[in-house]
KEGU-305250 format. One record per residue: residue number from 1; residue in one letter; chain; z, y, x of N, C-alpha, C in turn. Coordinates in steps of 0.05 Angstrom, whole numbers, plus 5000, padded with zeros to 4 digits. Layout:
KEGU-305250
<NUM A A <Z Y X> <Z Y X> <Z Y X>>
...
This chain:
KEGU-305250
<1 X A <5305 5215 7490> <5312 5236 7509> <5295 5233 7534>>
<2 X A <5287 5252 7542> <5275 5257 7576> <5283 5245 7588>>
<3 X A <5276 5232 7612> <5288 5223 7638> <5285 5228 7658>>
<4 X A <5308 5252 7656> <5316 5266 7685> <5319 5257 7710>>
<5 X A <5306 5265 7726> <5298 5255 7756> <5314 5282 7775>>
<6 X A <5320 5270 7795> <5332 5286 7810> <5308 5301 7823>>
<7 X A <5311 5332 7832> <5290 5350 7842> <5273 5343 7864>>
<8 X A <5288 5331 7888> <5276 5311 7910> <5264 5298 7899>>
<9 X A <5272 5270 7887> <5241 5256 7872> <5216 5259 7856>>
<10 X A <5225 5289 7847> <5196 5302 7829> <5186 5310 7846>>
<11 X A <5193 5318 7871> <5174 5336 7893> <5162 5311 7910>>
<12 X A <5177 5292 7920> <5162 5263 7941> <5148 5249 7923>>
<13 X A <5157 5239 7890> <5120 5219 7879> <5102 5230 7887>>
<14 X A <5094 5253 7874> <5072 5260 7876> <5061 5263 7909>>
<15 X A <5078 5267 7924> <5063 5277 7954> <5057 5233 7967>>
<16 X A <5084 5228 7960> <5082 5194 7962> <5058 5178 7955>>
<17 X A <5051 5188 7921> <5017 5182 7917> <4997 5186 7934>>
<18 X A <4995 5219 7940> <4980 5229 7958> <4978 5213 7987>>
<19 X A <4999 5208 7993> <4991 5199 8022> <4984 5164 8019>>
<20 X A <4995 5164 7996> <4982 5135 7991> <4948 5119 7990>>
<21 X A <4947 5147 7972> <4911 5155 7971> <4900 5155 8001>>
<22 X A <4913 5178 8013> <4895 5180 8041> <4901 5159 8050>>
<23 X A <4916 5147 8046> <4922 5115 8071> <4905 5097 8066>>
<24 X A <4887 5090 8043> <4872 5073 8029> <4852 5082 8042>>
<25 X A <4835 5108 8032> <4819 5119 8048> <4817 5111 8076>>
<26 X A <4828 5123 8085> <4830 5118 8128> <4832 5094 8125>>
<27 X A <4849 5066 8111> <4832 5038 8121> <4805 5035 8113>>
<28 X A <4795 5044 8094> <4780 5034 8086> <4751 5048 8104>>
<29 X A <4760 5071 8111> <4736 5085 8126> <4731 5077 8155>>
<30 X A <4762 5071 8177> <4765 5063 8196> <4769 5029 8198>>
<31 X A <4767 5018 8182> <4772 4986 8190> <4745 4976 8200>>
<32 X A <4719 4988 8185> <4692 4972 8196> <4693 4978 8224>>
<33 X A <4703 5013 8229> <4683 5018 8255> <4711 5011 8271>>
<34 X A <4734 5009 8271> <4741 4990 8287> <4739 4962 8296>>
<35 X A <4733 4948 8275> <4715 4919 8282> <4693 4920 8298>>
<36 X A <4676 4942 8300> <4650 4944 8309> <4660 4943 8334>>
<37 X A <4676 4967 8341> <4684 4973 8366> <4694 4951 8385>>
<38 X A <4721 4932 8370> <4726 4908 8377> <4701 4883 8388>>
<39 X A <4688 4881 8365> <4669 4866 8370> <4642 4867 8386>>
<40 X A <4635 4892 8397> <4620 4901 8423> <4634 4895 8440>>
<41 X A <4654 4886 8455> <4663 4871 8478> <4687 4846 8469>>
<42 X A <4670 4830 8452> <4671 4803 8450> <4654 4785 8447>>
<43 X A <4658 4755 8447> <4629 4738 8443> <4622 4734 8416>>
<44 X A <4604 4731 8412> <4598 4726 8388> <4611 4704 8371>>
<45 X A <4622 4683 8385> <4637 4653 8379> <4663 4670 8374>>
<46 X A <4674 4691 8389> <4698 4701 8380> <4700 4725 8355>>
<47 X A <4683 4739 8351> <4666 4749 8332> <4670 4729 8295>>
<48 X A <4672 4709 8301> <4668 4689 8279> <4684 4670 8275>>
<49 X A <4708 4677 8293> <4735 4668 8294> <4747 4679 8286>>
<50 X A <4750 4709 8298> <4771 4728 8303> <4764 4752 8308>>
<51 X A <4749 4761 8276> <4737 4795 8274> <4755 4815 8289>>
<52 X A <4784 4804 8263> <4792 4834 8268> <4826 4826 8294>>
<53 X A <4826 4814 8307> <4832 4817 8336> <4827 4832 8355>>
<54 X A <4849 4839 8370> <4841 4851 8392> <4825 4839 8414>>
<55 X A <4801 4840 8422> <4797 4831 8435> <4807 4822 8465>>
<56 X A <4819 4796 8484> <4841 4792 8500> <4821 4767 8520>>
<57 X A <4809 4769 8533> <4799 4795 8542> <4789 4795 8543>>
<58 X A <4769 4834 8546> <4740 4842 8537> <4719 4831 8544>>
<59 X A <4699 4830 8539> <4673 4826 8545> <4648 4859 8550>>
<60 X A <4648 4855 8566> <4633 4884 8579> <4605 4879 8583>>
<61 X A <4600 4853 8579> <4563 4842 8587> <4548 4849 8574>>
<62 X A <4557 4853 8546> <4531 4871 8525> <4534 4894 8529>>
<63 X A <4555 4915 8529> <4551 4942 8538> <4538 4947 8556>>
<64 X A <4546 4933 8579> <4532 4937 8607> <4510 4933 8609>>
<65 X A <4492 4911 8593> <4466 4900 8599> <4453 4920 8577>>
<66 X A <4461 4933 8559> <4455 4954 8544> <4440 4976 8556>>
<67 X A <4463 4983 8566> <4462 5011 8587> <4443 5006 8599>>
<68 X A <4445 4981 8612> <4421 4978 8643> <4390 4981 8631>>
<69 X A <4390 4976 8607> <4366 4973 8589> <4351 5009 8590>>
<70 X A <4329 5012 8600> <4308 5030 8599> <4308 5044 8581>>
<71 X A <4295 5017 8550> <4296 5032 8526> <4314 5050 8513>>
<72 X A <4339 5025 8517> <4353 5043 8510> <4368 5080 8510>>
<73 X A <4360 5085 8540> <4359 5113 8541> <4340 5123 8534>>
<74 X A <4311 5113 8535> <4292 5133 8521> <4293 5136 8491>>
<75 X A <4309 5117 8469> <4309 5130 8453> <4343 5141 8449>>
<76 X A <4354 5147 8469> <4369 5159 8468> <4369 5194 8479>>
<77 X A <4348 5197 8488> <4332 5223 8498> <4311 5233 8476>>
<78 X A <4301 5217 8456> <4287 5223 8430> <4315 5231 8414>>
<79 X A <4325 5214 8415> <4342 5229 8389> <4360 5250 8398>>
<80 X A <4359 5255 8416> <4375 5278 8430> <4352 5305 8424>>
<81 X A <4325 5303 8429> <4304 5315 8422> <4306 5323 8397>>
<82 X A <4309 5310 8381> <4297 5308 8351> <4331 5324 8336>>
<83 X A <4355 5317 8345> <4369 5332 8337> <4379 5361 8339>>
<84 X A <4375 5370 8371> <4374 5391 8375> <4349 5412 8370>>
<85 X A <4323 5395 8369> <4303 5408 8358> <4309 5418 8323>>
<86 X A <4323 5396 8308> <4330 5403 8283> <4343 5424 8272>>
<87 X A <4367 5422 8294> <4388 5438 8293> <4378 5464 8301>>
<88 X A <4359 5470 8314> <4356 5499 8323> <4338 5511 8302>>
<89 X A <4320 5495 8294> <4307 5495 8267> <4318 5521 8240>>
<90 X A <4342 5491 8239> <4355 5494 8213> <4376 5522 8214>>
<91 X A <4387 5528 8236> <4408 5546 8243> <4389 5570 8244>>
<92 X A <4363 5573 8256> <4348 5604 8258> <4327 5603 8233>>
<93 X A <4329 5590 8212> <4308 5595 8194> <4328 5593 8165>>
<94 X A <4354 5585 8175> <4371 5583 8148> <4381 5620 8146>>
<95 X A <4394 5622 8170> <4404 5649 8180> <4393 5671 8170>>
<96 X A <4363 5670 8175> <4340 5691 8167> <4342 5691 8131>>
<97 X A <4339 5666 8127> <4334 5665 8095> <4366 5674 8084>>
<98 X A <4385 5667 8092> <4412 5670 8079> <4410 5695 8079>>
<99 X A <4404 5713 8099> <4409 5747 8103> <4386 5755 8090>>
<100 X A <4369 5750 8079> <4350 5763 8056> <4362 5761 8037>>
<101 X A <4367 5734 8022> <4379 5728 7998> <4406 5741 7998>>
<102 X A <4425 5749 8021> <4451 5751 8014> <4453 5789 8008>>
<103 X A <4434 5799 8027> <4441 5830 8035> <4419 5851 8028>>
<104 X A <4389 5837 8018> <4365 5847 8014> <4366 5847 7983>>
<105 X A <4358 5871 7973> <4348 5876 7949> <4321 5882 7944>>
<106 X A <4309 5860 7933> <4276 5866 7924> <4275 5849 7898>>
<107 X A <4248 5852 7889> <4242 5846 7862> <4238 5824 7854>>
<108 X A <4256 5808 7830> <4251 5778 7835> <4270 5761 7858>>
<109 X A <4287 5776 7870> <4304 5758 7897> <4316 5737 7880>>
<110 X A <4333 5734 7858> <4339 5718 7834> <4325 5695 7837>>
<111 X A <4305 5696 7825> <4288 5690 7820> <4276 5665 7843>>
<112 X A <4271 5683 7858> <4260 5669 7891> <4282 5644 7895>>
<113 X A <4308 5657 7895> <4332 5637 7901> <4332 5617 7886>>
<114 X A <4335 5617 7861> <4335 5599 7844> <4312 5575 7858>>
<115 X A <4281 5590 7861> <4258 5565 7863> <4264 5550 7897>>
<116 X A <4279 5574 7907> <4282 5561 7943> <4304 5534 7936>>
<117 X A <4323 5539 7912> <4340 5514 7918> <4339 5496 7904>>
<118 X A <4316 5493 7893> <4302 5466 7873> <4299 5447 7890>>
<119 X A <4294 5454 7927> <4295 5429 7944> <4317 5411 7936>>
<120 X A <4343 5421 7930> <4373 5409 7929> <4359 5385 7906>>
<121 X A <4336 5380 7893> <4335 5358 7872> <4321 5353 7872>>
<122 X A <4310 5339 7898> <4287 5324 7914> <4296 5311 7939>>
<123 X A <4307 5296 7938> <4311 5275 7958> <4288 5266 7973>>
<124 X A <4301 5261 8000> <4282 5255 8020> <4273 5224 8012>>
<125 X A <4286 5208 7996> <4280 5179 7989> <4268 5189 7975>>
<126 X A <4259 5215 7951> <4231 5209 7931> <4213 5226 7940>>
<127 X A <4216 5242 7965> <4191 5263 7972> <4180 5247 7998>>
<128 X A <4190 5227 8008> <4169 5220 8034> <4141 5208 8031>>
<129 X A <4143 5202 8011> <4117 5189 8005> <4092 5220 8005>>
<130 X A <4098 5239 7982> <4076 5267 7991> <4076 5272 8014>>
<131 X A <4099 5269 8027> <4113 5283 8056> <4093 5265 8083>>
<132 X A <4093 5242 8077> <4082 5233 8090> <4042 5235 8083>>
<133 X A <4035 5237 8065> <4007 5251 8063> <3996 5276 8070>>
<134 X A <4019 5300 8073> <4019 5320 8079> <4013 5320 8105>>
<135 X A <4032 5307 8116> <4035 5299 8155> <4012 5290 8160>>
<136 X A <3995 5267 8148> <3972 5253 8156> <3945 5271 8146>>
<137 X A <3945 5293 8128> <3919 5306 8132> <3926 5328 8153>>
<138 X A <3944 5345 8162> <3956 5358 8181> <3938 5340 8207>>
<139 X A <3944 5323 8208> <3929 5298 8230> <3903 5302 8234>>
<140 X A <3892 5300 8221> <3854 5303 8204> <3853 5329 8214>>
<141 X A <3867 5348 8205> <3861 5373 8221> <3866 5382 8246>>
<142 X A <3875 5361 8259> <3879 5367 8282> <3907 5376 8292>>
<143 X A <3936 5375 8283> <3961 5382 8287> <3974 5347 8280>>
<144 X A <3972 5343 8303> <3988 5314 8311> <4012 5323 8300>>
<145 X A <4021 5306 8273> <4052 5305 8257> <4055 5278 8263>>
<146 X A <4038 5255 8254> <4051 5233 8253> <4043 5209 8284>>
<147 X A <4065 5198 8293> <4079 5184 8307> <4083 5205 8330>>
<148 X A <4090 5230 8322> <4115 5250 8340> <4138 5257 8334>>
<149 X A <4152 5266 8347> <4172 5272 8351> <4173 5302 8329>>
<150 X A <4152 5322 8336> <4156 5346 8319> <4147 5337 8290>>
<151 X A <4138 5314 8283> <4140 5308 8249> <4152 5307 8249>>
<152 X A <4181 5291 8257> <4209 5280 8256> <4222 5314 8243>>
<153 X A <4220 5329 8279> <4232 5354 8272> <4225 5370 8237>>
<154 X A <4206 5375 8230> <4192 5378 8216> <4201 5382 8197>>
<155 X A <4205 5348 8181> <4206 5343 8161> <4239 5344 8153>>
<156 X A <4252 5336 8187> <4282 5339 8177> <4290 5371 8174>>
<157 X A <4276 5391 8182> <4280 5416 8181> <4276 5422 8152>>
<158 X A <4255 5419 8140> <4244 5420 8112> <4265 5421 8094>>
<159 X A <4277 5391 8098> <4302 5387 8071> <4316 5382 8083>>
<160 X A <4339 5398 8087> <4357 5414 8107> <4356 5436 8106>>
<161 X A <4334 5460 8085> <4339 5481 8092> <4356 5489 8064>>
<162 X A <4347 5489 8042> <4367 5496 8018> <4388 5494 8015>>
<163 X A <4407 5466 8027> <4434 5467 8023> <4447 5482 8050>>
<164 X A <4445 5479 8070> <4447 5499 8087> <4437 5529 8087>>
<165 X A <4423 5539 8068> <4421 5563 8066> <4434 5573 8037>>
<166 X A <4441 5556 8023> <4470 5567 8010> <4493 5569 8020>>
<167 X A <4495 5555 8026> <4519 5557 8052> <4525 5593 8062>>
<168 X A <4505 5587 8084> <4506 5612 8099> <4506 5634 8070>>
<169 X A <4490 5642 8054> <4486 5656 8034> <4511 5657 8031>>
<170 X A <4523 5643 8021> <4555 5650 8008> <4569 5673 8039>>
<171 X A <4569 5660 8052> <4581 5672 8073> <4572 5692 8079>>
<172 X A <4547 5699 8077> <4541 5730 8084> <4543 5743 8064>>
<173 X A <4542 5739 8038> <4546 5755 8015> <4581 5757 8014>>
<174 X A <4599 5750 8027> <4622 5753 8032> <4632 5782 8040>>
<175 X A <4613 5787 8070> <4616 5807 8082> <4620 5835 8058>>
<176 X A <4641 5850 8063> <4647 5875 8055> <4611 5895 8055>>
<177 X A <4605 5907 8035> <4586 5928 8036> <4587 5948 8054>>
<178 X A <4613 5957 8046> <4624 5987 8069> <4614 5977 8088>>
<179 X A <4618 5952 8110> <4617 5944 8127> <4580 5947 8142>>
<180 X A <4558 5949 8126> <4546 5952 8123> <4530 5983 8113>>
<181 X A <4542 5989 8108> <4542 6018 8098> <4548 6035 8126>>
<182 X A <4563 6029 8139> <4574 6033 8163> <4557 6034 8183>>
<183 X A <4551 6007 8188> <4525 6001 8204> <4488 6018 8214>>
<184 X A <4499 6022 8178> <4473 6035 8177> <4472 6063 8178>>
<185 X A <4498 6082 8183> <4497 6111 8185> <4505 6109 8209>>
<186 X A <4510 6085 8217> <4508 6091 8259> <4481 6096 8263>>
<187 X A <4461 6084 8253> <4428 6077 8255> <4429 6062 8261>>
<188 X A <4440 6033 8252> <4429 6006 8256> <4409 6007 8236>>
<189 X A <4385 5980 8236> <4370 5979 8220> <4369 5945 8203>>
<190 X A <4359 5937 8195> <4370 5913 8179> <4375 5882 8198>>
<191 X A <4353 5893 8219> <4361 5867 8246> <4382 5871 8255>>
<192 X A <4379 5902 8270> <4406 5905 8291> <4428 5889 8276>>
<193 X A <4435 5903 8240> <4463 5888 8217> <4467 5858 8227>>
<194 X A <4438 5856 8224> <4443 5818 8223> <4455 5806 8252>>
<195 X A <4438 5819 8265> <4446 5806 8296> <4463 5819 8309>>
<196 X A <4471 5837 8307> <4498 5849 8319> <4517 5852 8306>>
<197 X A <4523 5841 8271> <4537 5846 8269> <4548 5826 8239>>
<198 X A <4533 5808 8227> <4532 5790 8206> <4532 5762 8221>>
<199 X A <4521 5764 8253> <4514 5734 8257> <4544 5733 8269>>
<200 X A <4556 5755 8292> <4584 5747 8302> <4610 5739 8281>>
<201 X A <4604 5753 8255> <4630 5744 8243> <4623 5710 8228>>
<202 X A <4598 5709 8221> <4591 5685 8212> <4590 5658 8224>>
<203 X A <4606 5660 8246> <4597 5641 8272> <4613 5618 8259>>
<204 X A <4638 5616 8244> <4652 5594 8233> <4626 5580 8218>>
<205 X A <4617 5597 8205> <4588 5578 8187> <4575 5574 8199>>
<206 X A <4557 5582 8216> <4538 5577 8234> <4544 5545 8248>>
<207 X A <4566 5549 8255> <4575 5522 8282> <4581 5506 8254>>
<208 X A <4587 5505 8226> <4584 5483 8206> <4563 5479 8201>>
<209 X A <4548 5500 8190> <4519 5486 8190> <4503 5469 8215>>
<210 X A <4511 5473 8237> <4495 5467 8266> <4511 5436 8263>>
<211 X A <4543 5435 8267> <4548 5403 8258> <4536 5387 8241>>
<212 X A <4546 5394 8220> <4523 5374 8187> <4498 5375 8202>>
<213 X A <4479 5399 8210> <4452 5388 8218> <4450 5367 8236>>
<214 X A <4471 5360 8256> <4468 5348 8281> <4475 5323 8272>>
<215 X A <4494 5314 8255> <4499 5287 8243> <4488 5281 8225>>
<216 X A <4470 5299 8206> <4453 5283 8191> <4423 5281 8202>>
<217 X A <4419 5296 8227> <4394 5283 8239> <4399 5265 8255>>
<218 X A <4420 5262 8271> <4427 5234 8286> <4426 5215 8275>>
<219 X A <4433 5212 8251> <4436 5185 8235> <4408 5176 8209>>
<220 X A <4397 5197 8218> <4370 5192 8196> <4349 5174 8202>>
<221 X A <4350 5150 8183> <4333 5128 8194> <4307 5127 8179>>
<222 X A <4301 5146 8153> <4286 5144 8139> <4259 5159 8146>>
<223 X A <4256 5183 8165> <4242 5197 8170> <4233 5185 8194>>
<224 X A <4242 5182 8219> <4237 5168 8237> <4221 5142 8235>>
<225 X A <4222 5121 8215> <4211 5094 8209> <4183 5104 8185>>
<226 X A <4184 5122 8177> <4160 5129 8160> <4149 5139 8187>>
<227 X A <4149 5159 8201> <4124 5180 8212> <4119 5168 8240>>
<228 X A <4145 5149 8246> <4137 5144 8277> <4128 5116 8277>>
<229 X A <4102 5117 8301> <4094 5083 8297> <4102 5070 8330>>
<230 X A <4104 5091 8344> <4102 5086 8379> <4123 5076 8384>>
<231 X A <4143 5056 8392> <4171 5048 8405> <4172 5068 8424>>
<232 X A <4154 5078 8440> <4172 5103 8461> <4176 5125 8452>>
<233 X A <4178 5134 8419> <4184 5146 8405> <4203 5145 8390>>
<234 X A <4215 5120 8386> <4235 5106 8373> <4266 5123 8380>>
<235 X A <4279 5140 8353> <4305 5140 8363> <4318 5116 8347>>
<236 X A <4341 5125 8364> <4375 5106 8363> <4367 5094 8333>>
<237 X A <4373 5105 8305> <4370 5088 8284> <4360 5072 8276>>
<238 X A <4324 5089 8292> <4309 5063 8288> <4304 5033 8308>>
<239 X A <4309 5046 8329> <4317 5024 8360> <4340 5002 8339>>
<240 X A <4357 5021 8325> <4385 4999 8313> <4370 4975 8290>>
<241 X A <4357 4980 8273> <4349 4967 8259> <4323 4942 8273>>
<242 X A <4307 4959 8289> <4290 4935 8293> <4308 4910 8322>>
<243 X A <4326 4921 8336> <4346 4912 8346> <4361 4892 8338>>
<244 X A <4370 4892 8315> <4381 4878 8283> <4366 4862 8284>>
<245 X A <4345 4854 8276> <4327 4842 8269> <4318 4827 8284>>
<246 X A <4309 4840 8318> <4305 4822 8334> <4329 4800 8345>>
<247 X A <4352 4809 8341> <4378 4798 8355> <4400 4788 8327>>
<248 X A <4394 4785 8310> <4404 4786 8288> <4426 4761 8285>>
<249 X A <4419 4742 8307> <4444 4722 8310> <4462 4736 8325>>
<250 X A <4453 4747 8344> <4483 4749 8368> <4497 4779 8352>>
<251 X A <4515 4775 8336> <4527 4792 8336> <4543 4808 8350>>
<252 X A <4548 4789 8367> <4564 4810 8392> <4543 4837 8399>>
<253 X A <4518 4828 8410> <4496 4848 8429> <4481 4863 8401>>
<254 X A <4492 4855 8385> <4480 4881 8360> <4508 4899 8356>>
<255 X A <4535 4894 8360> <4547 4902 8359> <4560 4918 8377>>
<256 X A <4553 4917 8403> <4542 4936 8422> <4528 4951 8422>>
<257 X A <4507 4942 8413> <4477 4959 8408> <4494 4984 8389>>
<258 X A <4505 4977 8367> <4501 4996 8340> <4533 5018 8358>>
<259 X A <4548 4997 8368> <4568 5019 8376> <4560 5039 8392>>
<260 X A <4550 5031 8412> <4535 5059 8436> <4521 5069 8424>>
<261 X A <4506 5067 8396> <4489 5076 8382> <4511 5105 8370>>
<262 X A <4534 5097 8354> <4557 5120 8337> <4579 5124 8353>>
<263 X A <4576 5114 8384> <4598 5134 8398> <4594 5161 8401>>
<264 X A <4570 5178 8400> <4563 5195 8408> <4571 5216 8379>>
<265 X A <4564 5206 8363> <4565 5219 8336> <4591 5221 8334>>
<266 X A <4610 5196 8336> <4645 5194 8327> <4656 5219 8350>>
<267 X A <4644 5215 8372> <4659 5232 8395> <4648 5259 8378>>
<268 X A <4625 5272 8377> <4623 5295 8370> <4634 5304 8346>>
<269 X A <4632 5292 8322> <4652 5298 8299> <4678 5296 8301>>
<270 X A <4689 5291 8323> <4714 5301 8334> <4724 5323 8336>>
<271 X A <4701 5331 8363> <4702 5358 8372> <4687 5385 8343>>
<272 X A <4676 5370 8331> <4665 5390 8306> <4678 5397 8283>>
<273 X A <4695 5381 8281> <4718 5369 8254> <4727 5398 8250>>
<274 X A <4741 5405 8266> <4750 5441 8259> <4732 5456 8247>>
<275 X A <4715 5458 8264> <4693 5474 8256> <4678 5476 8232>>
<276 X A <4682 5449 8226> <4667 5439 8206> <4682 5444 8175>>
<277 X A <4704 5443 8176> <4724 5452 8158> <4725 5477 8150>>
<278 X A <4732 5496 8173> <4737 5516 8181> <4708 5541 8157>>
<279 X A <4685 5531 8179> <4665 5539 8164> <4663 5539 8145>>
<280 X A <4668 5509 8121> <4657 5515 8095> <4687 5522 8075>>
<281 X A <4700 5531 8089> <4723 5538 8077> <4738 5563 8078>>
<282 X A <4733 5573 8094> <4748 5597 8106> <4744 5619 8094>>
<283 X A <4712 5618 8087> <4701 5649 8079> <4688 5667 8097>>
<284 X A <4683 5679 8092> <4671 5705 8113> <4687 5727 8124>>
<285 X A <4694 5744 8114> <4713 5763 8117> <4731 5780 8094>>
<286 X A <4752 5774 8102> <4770 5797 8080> <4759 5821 8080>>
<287 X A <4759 5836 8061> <4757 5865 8062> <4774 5877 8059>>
């Protein structure tokens, strides 16, 4: 015979699992970068005592002597460059392409789409190597790509544009026709649609795609250490790694280093977290 459970307990296992799951998760996602955080204002002797302690009391000499550090703002002004240069990139050239593919009818658009998102199966770990030959005869001709800042932009714009322009695609192919039909017996013409009237409702996607661009160019160490050779060109990831290396005993002052390095990113995926949800989830508009 079955074994009947009272109605309350068939409804709390399963949600009891669930939160069980997310609880695993959240330690397992938040326990490093709380150590990190801890361990940027401690000594390193306490570091190797007593990771995961609160630190009692702080140590502020590696943050501080951080800060006071030159470098460290200049490549904190590169990567501020290099992200928002990305991001503006990726947000006005995804936009354009999503509203052809989503609302334009011509011959072959199928077609086109299909070969635009063959980027999605080419990783930036197996294309930098052409990527980087490309950049260096660009050079030869005279368009400085490599050890700048706009190779950086560049190349992170490049692959960044297909999965973000499905994205938006979905979302503008959302929009109601009528809605558009409309538009166009006022005498709008296919810009005015887009910009007065596809880009305001799409703004939940827009501000998702502009987040993901902004945290996966902040954190991209791979493009930056191929194309750039100059240290006053150096952003945050790569400053983090050769940092590492140079300091690789004191864990405390790398652990500083790397935290001022992902405060900026943890604070803004804060403030993006909605948005970011919101966007790839919501949809475009009911009709």
């Amino acid at each position: 015979m079955p074994i009947l459970r009272p109605r309350w307990l068939q409804k709390a296992l399963p949600r009891f699992f669930q939160y069980l799951i997310l609880s695993i998760v959240v330690v397992v996602i938040f326990v490093p970068i709380v150590i990190l955080l801890f361990g940027s204002v401690k000594t390193t002797g306490e570091m190797y005592s007593h990771p995961y302690t609160i630190p009692n009391p702080p140590h502020w000499e590696n943050l501080l002597g951080i800060l006071s550090t030159p470098v460290f703002w200049v490549m904190l002004r590169n990567s501020l460059l290099v992200m928002f240069g990305t991001t503006f990139g990726v947000v006005f050239v995804c936009g354009l392409a999503a509203f052809v593919f989503a609302r334009l009818d011509f011959r072959g658009k199928d077609w086109l789409f299909n070969l635009f998102t063959l980027g999605l199966m080419f990783p930036i770990n197996v294309a930098i190597l052409p990527v980087y030959f490309v950049l260096r005869q660009m050079n030869e001709m005279g368009i400085e790509m490599i050890d700048s800042l706009w190779g950086v932009i560049l190349v992170q714009l490049a692959f960044q544009i297909s999965g973000n322009t499905m994205i938006l695609r979905g979302f503008f192919a959302a929009v109601p026709a009528e809605l558009q039909d409309a538009a166009y017996i006022d005498g709008c013409n296919n810009f005015d649609f887009f910009w007065r009237i596809l880009l305001p409702l799409a703004k939940p996607a827009l501000a998702a795609v502009a987040a993901l661009t902004m945290i996966v160019s902040w954190n991209d160490l791979l493009v930056p250490l191929v194309i750039l050779n100059s240290d006053k060109l150096w952003t945050l990831p790569l400053g983090t790694m050769q940092f590492q290396g140079q300091y690789g005993q004191d864990l405390a002052l790398v652990s500083a280093f790397v935290a001022l390095s992902a405060i900026p990113t943890i604070i803004f995926y804060i403030f993006a977290e909605r948005q970011i949800v919101s966007g790839l989830t919501a949809g475009a508009v009911k009709g």
